[in-house]
N, C-alpha and C positions, 0 to 999 in steps of 0.2 A: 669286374663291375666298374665301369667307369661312364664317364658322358663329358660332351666336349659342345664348348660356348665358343661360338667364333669372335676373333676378337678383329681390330685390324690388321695387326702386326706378326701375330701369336698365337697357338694355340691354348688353350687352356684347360688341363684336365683336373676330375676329383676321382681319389680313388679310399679304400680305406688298405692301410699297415695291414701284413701277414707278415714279413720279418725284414730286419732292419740290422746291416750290422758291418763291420770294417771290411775291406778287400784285401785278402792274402795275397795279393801284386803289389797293391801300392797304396802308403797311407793315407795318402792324400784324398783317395777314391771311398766311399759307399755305397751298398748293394740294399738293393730295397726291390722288395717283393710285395706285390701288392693280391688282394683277397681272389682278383682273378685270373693266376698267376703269369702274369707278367711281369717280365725280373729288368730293371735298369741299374746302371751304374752311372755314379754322379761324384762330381768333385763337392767337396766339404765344403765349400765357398757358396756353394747355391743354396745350399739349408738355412732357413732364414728362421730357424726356431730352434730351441735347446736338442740335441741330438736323443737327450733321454726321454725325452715328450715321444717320439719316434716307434711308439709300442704296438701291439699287434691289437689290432683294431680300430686305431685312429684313425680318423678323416683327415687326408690332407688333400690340397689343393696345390698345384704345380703348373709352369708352362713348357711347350715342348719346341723347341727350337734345332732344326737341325738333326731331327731323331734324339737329341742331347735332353736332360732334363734339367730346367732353370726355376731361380725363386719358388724351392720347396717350403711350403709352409704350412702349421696347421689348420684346417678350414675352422674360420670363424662364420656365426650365422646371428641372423636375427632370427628372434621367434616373439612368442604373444603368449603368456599367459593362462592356459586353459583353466586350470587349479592349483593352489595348493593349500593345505592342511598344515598348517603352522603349527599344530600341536603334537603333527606326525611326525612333521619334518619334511616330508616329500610332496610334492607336484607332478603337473604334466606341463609341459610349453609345446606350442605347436609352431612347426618350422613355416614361415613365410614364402619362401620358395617353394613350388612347386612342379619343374624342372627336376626334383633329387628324388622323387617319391620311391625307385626302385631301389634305392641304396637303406630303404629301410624298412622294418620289420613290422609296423604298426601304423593306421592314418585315421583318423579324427576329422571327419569334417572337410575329407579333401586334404589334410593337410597331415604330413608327416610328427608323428609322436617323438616327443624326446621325452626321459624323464628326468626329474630336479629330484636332486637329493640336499640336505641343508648341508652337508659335507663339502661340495660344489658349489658354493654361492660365495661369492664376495660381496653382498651389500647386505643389509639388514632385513633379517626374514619376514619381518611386519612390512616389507614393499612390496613382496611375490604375494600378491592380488591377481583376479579374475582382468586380465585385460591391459597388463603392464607389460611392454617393451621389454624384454631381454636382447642379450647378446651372450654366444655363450660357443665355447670347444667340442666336438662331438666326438665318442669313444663306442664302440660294441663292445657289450661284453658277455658274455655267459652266464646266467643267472639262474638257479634251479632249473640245469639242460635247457634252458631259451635261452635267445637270443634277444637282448636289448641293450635300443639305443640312449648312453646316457648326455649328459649334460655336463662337460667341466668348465673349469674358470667361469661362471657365470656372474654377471654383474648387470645392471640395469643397461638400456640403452642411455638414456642422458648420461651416464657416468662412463661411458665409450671414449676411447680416446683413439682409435683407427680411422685416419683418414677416410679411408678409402670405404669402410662402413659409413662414416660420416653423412660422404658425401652421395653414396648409392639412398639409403634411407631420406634424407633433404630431400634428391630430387623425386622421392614416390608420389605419388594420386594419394595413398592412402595417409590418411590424419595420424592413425595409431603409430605409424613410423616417420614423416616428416614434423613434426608435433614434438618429441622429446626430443630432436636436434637440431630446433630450429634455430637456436642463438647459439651453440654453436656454430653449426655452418656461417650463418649470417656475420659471425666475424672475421671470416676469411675472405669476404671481400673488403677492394680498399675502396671503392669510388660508391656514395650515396645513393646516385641514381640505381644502380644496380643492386642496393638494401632493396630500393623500395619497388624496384618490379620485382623482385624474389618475395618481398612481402604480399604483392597485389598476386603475385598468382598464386598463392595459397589461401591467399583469403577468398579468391573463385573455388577452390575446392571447398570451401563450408559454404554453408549455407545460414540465412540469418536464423532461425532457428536453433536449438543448442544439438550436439552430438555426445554421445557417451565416449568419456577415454580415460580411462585408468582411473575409472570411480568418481570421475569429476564430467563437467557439460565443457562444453567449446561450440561458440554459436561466432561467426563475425565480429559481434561487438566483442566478445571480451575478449577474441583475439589480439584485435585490434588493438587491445587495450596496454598489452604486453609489447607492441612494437617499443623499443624504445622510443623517449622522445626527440633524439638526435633526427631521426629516421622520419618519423610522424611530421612533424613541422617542416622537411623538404619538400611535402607535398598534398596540394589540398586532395588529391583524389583520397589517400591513407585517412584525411580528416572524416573525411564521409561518414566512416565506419567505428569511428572511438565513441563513446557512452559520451552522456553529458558529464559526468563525474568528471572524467576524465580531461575533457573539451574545456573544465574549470579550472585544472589542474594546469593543464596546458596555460591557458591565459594568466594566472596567476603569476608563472615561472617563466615564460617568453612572449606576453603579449605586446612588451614596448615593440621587439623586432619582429614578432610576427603579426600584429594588429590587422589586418587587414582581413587574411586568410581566415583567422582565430573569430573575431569578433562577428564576421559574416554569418559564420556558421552559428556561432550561437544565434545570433537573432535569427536565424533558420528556424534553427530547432527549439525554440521558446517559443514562435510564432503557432507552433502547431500543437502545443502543450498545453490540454484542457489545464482550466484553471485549479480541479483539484488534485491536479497532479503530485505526490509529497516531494518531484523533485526540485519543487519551487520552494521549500522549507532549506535545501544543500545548496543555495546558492551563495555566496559568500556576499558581504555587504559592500563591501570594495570594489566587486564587479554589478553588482545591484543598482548601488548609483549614478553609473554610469549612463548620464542622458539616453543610450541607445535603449539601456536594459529595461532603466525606469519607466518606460510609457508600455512596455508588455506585461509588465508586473502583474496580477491578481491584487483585486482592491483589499481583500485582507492582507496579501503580505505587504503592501504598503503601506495600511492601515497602523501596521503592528512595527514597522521598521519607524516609523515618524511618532509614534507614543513613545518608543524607546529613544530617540534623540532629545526629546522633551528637556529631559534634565539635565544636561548638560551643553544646550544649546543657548547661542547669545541673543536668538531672536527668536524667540519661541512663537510670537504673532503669527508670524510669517509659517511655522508649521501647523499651526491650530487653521491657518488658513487652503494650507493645502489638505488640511483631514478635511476638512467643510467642504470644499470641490469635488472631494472625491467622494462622500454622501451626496452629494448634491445632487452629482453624474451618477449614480446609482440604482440599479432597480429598484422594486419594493421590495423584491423580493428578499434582494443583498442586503438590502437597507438596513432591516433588522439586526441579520450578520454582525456588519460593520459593527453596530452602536454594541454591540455586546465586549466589542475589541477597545472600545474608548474607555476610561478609566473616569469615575465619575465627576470628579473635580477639574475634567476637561470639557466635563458637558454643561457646565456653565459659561462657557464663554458664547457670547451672542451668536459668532459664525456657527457653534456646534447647536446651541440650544434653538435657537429656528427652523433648525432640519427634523429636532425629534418630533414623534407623534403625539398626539394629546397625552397618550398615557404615561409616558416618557418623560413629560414635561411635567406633569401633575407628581408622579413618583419624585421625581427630582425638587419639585417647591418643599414637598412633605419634607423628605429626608433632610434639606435644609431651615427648616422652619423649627429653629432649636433657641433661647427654652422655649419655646411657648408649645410646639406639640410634646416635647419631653417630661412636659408637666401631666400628658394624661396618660392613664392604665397603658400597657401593651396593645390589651383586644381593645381599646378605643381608637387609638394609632391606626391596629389593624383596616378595623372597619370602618374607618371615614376614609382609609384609603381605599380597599374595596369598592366602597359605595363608589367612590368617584370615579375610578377604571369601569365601573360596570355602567356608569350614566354618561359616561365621557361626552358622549356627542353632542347632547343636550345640555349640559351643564359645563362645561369645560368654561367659558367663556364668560359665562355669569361667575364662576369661581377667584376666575383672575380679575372679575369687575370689584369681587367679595375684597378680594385681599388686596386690591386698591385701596378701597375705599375705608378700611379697619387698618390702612396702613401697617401690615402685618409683614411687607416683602420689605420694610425695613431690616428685619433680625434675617435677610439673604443675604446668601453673597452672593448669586445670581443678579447679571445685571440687566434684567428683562428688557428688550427697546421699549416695549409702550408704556414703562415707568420710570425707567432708570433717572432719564433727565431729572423728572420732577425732583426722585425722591433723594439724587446726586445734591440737590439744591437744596433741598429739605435739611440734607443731615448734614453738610458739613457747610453751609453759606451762614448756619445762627452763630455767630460772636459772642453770643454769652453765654454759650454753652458750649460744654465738651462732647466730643465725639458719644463720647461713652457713657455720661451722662444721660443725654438725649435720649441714646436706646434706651437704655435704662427705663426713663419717665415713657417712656411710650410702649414698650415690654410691660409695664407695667398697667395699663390702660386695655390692653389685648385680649384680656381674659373674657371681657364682658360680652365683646359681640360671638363668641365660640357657639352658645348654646344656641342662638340665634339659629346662626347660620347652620349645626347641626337638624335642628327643627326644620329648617328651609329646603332639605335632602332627605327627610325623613328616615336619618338615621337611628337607629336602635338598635341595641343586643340581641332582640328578638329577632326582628325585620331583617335581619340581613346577616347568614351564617359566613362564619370567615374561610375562605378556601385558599389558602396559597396558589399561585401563580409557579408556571414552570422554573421561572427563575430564582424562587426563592426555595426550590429542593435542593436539597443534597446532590451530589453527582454522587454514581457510581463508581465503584473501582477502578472500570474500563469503560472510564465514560470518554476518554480520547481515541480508544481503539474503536470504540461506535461510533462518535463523531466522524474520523476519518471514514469509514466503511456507509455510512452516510451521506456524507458529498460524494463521494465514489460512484456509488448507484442512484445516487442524485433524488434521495428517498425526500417530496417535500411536504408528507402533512400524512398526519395516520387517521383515519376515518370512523367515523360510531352513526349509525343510521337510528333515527328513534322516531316518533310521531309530533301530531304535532303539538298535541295537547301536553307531553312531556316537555317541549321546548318551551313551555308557558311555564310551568315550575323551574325549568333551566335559567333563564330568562331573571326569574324572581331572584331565586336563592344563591344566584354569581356562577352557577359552572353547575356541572355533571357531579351525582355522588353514587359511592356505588351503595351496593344494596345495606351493606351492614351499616352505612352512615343515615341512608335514609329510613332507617330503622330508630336509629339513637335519637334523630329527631322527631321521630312521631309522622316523619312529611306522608301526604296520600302521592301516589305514584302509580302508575299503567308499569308494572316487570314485562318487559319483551320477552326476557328468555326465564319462564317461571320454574324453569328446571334447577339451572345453574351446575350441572352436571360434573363440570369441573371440581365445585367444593371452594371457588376463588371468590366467594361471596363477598369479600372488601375491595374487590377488585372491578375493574368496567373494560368490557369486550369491544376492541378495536383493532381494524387491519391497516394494513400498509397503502398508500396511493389509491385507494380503492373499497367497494364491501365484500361482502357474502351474498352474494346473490344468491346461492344455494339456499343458506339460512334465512335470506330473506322473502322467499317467495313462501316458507313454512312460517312466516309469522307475521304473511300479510294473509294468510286462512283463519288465523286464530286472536287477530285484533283487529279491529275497525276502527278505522282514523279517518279525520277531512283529508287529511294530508301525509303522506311521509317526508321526513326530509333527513339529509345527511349533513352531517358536521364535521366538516377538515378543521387537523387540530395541528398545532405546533410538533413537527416531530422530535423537539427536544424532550419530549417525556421517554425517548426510547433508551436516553443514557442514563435519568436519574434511577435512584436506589427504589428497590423494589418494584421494578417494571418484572413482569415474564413474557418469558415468546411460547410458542406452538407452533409446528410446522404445520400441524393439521387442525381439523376442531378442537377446541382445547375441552371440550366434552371426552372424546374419545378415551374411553377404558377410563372414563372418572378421572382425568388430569393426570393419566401416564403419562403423556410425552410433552410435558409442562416444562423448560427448562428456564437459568436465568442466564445472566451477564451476557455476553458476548456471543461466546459459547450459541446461546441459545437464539442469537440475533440471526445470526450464519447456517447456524440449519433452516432456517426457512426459507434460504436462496439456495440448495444444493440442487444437481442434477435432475435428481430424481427422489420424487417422494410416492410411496404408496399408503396409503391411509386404510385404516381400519375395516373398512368394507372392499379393499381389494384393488382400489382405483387405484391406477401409475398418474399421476400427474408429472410432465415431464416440463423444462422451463420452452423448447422451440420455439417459437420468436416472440416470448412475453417480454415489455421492457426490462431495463437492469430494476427499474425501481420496484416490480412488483413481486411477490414470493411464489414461489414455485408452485402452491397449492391452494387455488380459489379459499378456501377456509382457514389457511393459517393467520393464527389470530396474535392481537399483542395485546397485555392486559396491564392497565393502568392503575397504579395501586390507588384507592380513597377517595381522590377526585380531580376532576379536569375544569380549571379555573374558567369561566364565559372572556376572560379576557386572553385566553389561548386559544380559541377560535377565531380560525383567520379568514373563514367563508361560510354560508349555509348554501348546499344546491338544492332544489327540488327540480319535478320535470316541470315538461311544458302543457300541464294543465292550467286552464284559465282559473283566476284565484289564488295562485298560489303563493307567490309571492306577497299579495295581501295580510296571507294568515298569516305567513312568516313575520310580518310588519306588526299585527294585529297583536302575536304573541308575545309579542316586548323586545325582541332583536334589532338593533340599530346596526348591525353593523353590513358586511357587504353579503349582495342578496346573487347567484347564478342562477340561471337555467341550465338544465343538464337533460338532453332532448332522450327518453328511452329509457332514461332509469326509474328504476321501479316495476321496469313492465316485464322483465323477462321471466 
């Protein structure tokens, strides 16, 4: 049994030991018979392996020179991993080559069987995994009357130290065997240039994508990533292919001498990186302020990089000035964003406090209006605050005339433009008075126009019930893993569709309450869904980017309105505490598949949902932002504040917009052409 590799030079055979042993002529000589008996004799000088390895059934490999036989030695192979059983002890490895197949007894797959005994193994038995590189001595031996092929000396392929395996395995196509010798090889060359084509043409054989190999992925980038940097920084083509991590890593540690190559590439790859990307969170500050990087930024992570230089900066103007540009330049939509990133004692400064919204600016007088609003109750605090987010549009302006006029923006530290001058004059130009005094005598003066100007608002305990506002909840647990997951699918406002005569009670009492509240207070109300099937009776049904058009065509049969309309609402209520999700109606099986946290955010964008009566809802080209199943619902615990309503739509019936107007809503009015009607 043998087979013959042509070579240049030489031939090459493999045969397996039948006997092996001295020459009664001369001692110099060995007689070796092999399984198909063919008998040579050879000088003791050509055996290139221990003579007692030399036993009947070993695989050795030889060349033939001359009819003479040269460099006998024992056949070393690579194989792969099929199984093994650590707690057995034994495996199978399947041989690579398959040119040997007739020299053995068992095939797998096309490929010739060896078996692994832990007896035979040089590395640690927790490595012989499903798909790990070996290298390993091959013996027949006789086992229960068969015949089988075992496995000696066996040792990982990285932990290989034969050249000549080395260097066959580096040059394959295939990953599983160029893959664990590639920094090996790769140090056997001396000249750079020839690292980095041996790198590039490996990194053609993967694909960007990942590959399975020895229990781990291997996709381009993180190959790349393992090039050393010696290697990498010789050539911008290697650049192409390293992660940003990486590409950070790099610039950090060689971008004086490689700047050009290095820094390109990043503003490559930042140019094309949606804004809520988290790898804009691993950018290092050092390379962030660099002119190039700074103008690609995301207005929040520069938002959040210049509040944190604040305190220890010599010219803090000059930063309060670039946060005010960068609201300025802003959507409305960011807008929002942004001002949640400012810290409140920033948002007094003139450049910040002209950018906020009425409601922003009114929150901000209040919270600084101390003592003199510290002097009343809580719920009086509350609800004169209330009131005035909820009249904002109408009154805003008359309010700041109020606190003119009562000289009340004295006890700020806001330094308002259309007062500041005066009141700058007012308090610190009197000479016979002290700073402090002065408040004082006019703090004390303040109380009297208060009930005034509450009558003027017609505020009351009764009149006007207190609902917190999204910002004033608690957050959840995992209220930053829904945030992220959020900007992600770029989710912007969660939806509740009601009538219109309910938006006239909405309207009154500051926001949305759900049933068990509009119960406590006695209020009359139109129930949409008089079921409530779920059981979430303190709760208020609302979807993602969108309605229930399902449910809402059954409960335009069973109410009669002038009008329906929908109400987009802030989607920060999906992080606070006691929000729930449903992938599906959250009726279905009485609020079976009601879940909370995060958890329950993420089932309602999976693959595939089937719901209760059998339908597959699949996502096929729905946006990222919407859930996978027309009816999955999100439920808002207690109540949804009128000043977290960021739009009202109705369609385009004539009138519509009037009633919306009619019903006490100031704020922004759509047309949304079709809705309603399906």
């Amino acid at each position: 049994m043998s087979t013959i590799a042509p070579q240049t030079t030489k031939l090459v055979e493999i045969g397996i030991v039948k006997w092996f042993d001295k020459s009664d002529q001369d001692s110099d000589y060995r007689i070796l018979t092999l399984e198909d008996e063919r008998r040579w004799k050879l000088h003791h000088q050509e055996i290139k392996c221990s003579e007692y390895e030399l036993k009947r059934g070993r695989f050795i490999r030889f060349e033939i020179q001359d009819n003479k036989i040269k460099n006998l030695n024992l056949l070393r192979e690579v194989g792969i991993m099929d199984w093994y059983q650590k707690d057995k002890g034994f495996g199978c490895a399947l041989l690579q080559r398959d040119d040997l197949l007739t020299f053995f007894e068992k095939q797998t797959k096309g490929k010739a069987e060896v078996f692994v005994h832990i007896n035979q193994i040089s590395c640690s038995n927790e490595e012989l995994k499903e798909g790990v590189a070996v290298v390993f001595d091959i013996k027949k031996d006789l086992k229960n009357n068969q015949l089988r092929d075992n496995a000696t000396n066996l040792t990982l392929l990285t932990q290989e130290t034969n050249p000549e395996i080395i260097e066959a395995c580096a040059l394959s196509q295939d990953v599983k065997l160029w893959y664990p010798v590639f920094k090996l090889y790769l140090n056997s060359f001396n000249a750079d240039q020839l690292k980095v084509y041996f790198c590039l043409q490996k990194l053609n054989t993967l694909t960007k994508s990942s590959t399975g190999i020895r229990g781990c992925t291997l996709s381009q980038r993180s190959f790349a990533d393992e090039i050393p940097d010696n290697i990498l920084i010789a050539s911008h083509e290697l650049i192409n292919y390293i992660s940003l991590q990486k590409l950070i890593s790099l610039l950090k540690n060689y971008g004086d001498n490689n700047s050009d190559i290095l820094w390109d590439e990043l503003i490559k790859r930042l140019q094309n990186l949606p804004e809520t990307d988290l790898h804009w969170k691993n950018i290092p500050e050092d390379i962030i302020s660099n002119d190039r990087i700074w103008s690609l930024l995301p207005n929040q992570n520069r938002i959040k990089i210049l509040v944190s230089k604040l305190s220890n900066s010599s010219n803090p103007e000059k930063l309060i000035s670039e946060i005010g540009g960068i609201l300025n330049n802003s959507s409305q939509t960011d807008h929002s964003e942004l001002l949640c990133l400012i810290p409140e004692n920033l948002k007094k400064y003139p450049t910040i406090f002209e950018l906020l919204s009425d409601s922003e600016k009114v929150k901000l007088l209040f919270l600084s209006l101390d003592p003199l609003i510290s002097s009343l109750s809580e719920q009086q605090q509350k609800t004169i605050v209330n009131d005035i987010r909820h009249k904002i549009s109408s009154k805003f302006i008359k309010f700041l005339s109020f606190l003119k006029d009562a000289k009340k923006t004295i006890l700020l530290d806001i330094p308002l433009v259309e007062i500041s001058e005066e009141l700058d004059q007012e308090l610190f130009d009197d000479g016979n008075i002290t700073s402090k005094n002065r408040v004082d005598s006019i703090s004390n003066n303040l109380y009297n126009p208060l009930p005034t100007f509450q009558d003027e608002l017609e505020i009351t305990n009764d009149k006007i019930p207190i609902i917190e506002t999204v910002e004033q909840r608690l957050d959840g647990s995992d209220a930053a893993q829904i945030r992220a997951f959020v900007a992600l699918r770029k989710i912007s406002c969660l939806c509740h569709f009601t009538t219109i005569e309910n938006l006239k009670g909405i309207c009154s009492q500051g926001g949305l309450l759900s049933n068990t509240k509009l119960q406590e207070r006695n209020q009359h109300y139109k129930q949409i869904d008089s079921g409530r099937w779920d059981g979430q009776h303190n709760h208020i049904c609302c979807s993602i980017n969108g309605y229930n058009s399902m449910y809402h065509y059954h409960a335009r049969q069973n109410h009669r309105t002038d009008c329906w309309v929908l109400l987009a609402i802030k989607p920060d209520y999906l992080w606070k505490q006691n929000t729930l999700f449903c992938q599906m109606n959250a009726a279905s099986r009485r609020g079976a598949y009601i879940k909370t946290r995060f958890e329950g955010l993420e089932s309602m964008f999976v693959p595939e949902v089937r719901d209760i009566g059998g339908r597959l809802w699949t996502r096929g080209n729905l946006p990222d932002c919407r859930p996978t199943c027309l009816q999955a619902e999100v439920l808002v615990y207690e109540s949804i504040s009128l000043a977290d309503i960021l739009l009202i739509w109705v369609n385009e019936d004539p009138g519509n917009v009037q009633k919306v107007i009619d019903a006490g809503w100031t704020g922004e009015i759509k047309i949304w052409k079709g809705v309603f009607k399906s």
